[in-house]
C-alpha positions as CSV (number, residue, x, y, z in Angstrom):
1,X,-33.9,-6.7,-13.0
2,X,-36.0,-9.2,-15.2
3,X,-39.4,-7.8,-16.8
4,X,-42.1,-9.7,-15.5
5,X,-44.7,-11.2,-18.0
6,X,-47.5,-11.3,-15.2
7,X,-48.3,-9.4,-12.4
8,X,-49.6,-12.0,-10.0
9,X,-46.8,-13.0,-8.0
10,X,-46.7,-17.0,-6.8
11,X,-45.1,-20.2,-6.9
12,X,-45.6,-23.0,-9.0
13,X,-46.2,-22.9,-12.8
14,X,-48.4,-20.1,-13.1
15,X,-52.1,-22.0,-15.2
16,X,-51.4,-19.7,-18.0
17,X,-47.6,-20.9,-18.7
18,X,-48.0,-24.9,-19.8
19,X,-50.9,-23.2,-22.8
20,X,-48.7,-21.0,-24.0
21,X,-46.0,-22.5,-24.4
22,X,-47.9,-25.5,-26.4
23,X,-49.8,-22.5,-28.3
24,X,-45.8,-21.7,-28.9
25,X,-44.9,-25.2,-30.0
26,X,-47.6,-25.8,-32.0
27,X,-48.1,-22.9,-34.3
28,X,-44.7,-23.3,-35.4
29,X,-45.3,-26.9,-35.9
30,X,-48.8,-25.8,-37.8
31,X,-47.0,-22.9,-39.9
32,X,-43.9,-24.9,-41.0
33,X,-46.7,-28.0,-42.0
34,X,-48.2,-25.6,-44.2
35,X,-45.1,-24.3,-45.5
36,X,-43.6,-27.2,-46.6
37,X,-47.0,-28.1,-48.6
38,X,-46.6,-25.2,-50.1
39,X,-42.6,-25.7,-51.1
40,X,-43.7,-29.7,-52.1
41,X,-46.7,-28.2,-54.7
42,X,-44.6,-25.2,-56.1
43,X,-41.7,-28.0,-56.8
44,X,-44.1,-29.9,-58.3
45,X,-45.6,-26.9,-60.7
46,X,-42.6,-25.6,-61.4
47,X,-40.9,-29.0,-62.7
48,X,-44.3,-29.8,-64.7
49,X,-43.6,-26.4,-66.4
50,X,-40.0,-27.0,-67.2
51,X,-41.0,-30.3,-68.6
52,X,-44.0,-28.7,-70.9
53,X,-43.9,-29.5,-75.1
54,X,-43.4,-25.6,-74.9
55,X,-41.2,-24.3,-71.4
56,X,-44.9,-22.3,-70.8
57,X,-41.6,-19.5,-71.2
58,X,-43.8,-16.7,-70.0
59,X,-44.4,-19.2,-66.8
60,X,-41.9,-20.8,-65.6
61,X,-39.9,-17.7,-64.6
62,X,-43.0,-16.8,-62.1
63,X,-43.2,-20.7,-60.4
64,X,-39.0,-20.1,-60.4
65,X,-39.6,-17.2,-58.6
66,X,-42.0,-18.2,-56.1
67,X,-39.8,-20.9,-55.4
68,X,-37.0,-18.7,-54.6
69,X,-39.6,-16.4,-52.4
70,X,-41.2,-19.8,-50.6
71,X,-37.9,-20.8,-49.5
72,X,-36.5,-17.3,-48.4
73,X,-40.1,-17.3,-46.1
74,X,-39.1,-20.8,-44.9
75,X,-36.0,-19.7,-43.4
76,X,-38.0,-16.5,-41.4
77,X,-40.2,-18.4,-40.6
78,X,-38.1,-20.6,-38.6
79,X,-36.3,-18.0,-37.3
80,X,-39.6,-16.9,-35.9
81,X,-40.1,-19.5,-34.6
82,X,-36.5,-19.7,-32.7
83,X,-37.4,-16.2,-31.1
84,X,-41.1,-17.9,-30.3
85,X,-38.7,-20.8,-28.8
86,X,-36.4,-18.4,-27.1
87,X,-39.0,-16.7,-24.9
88,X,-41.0,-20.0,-24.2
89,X,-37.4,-21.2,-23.0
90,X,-36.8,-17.9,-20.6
91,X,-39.9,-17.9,-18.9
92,X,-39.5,-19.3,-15.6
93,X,-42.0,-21.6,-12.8
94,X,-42.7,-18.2,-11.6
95,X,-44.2,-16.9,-14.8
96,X,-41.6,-14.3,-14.9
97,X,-39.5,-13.7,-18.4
98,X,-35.8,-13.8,-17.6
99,X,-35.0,-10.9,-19.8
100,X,-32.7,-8.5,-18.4
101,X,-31.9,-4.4,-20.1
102,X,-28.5,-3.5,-18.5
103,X,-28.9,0.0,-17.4
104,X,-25.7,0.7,-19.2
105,X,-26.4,-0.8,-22.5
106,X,-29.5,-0.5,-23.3
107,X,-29.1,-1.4,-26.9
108,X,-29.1,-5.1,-25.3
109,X,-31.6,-7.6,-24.4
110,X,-30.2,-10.9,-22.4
111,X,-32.4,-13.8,-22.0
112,X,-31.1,-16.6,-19.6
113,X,-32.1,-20.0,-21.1
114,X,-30.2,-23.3,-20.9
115,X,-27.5,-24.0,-23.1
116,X,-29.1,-25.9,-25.6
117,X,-32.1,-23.6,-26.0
118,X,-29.3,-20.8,-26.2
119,X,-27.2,-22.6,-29.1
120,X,-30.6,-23.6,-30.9
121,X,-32.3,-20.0,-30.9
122,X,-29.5,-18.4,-31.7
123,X,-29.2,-19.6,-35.5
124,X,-32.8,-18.8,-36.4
125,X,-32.0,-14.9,-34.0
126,X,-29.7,-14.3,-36.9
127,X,-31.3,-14.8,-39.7
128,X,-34.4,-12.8,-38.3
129,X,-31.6,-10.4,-37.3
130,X,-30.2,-9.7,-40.8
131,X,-33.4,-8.7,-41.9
132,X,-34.2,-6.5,-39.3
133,X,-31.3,-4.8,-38.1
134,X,-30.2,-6.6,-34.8
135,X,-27.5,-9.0,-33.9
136,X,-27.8,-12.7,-32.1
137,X,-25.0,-14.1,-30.4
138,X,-24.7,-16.9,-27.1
139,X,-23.0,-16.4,-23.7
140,X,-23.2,-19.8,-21.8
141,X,-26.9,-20.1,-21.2
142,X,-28.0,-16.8,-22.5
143,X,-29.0,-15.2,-25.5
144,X,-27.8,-11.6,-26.3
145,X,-29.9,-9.5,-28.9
146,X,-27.9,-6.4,-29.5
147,X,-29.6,-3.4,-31.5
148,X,-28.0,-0.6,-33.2
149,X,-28.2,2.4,-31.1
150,X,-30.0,4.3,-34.0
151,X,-32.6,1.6,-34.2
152,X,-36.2,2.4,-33.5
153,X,-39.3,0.1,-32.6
154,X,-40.9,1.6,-36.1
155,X,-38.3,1.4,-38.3
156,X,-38.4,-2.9,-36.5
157,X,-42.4,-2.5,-37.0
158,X,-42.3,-3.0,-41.2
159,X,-45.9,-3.0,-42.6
């Protein structure tokens, strides 16, 4: 049975729906703006550095770094933004999240989404799932997150 996201049953696009899903859309838009400022400035320090009368040696290693960190945040942050894509895509007209727990697997979320939405999210769902312990795969339309049976909402929850 899907998990409802509201508890005021009706038809139509629920008010609430059409703002949150361009709250959705537009803090990834927003976040990966500001992202690649940052990428575009730390290419630009780090090359200046590399190109100093001395290597700044005890520099350069710290802006190479960064770098290296900037773009491995890139990359989570668009797969954040493919799960953030994901759930926009699976809620329905209704207001309901089509986002079914099998009673027999429980380690396994399925959200129904078109196929496109499906194939898109599902690239970003692994990356996001290699660093926290869950698996991303597609079936038709649908999304699959599968967690390890051992897995616990804390040990997902780092600080």
């Amino acid at each position: 049975m899907p998990t409802s996201v509201t508890d005021q049953p009706g038809t139509g696009d629920p008010d609430w729906l059409p703002r949150l899903k361009a709250v959705i859309r537009g803090s990834t838009h927003e976040s990966r703006n500001a992202l690649n400022g940052l990428v575009v400035n730390l290419e630009v320090v780090r090359s200046r550095l590399a190109r100093a009368a001395d290597g700044a040696p005890d520099v350069l290693p710290f802006a190479e770094q960064a770098m290296g960190q900037t773009e491995e945040l890139v990359k989570l942050n668009e797969a954040i933004g493919s799960l953030l894509a994901l759930i926009s895509g699976a809620i329905g007209p209704d207001g309901r999240l089509s986002c079914v727990q099998s009673a027999g697997e429980p380690s396994r979320l399925r959200f129904e989404v078109d196929r496109t939405t499906a194939e898109r999210a599902v690239r970003g769902l692994q990356t996001l799932g290699g660093a926290l312990g869950f698996s991303a795969e597609t079936d038709g339309g649908a999304v699959i997150l599968t967690f390890p049976q051992d897995i616990s909402t804390e040990s997902i929850e780092r600080e």
